[in-house]
N, C-alpha and C positions, 0 to 999 in steps of 0.2 A: 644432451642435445636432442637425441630420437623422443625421450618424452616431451619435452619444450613442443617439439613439432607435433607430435601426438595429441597433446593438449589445447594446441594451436588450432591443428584440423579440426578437434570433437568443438572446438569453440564456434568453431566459423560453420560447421555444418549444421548445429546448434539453431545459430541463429535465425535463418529464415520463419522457423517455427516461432519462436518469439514474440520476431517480428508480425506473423498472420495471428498470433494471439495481441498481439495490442488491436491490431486493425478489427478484426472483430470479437471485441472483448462478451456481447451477448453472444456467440455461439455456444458455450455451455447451458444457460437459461433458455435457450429457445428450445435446449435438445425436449423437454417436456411437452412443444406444442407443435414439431414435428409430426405428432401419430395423426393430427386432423390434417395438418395444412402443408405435410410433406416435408422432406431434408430442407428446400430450397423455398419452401411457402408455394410451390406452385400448385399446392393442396391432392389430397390423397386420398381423403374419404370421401365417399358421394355426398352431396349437398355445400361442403367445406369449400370457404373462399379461398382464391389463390391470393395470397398477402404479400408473396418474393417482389420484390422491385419498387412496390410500391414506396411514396416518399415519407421519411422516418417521421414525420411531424405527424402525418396523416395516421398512421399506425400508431404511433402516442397518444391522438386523441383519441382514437379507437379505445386502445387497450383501457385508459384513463374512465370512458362510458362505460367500460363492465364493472371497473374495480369502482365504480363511484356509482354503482346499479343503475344508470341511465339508459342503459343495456342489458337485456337480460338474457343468460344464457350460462346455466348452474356450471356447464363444464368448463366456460373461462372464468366464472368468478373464483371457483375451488383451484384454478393453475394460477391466479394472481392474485391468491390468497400470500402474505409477506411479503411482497413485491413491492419494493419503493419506485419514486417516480426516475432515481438512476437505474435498477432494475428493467423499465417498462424501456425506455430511452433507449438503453441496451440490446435488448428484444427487439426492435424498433429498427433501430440500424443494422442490426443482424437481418433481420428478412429483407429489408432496404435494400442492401449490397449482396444477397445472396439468389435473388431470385432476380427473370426478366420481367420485361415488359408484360403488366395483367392491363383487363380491361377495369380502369377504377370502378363504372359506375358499379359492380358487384358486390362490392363493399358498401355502398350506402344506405 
């Protein structure tokens, strides 16, 4: 019975973590584009857009204009080098839900 329980608790304790890996399934791919644009995309190097909050579609077209050279910028084409477009999607909703409110026009 004490392992039942034991088993029981490592399940349920478990689970939260799980649970925040399905919710945001790009937080491991985005770890790569953290170093310009910070943990939360509220960006971190001088010049770097703050991308956190911004809406996931807008960030897919974005990412979509580097990997398709319509943008250019050797350091995101080299990070979304094998990136499919559930990858990009990914990445996308990851900065979406992890950062706040930016000013868009900075991104255009």
């Amino acid at each position: 019975m004490k392992h039942t329980l034991s088993l029981l608790l490592a399940a349920l304790l478990a689970l939260p973590l799980a649970v925040r890996a399905d919710q945001l399934p790009g937080e491991a791919k985005a770890f790569k584009c953290t170093g310009c644009h910070g943990p939360a995309g509220m960006k971190s190097a001088p010049g770097q857009p703050a991308i956190g909050g911004r809406p996931a579609e807008d960030l897919v077209a974005i990412l979509l204009d580097y990997q398709r050279l319509r943008r250019i910028n050797p350091a995101m084409q080299a990070l979304l080098l094998g990136m499919d477009d559930a990858d990009l999607e990914d990445v996308a909703e990851f900065f979406s839900l992890a950062g706040g409110a930016v000013d868009t026009a900075y991104l255009r």
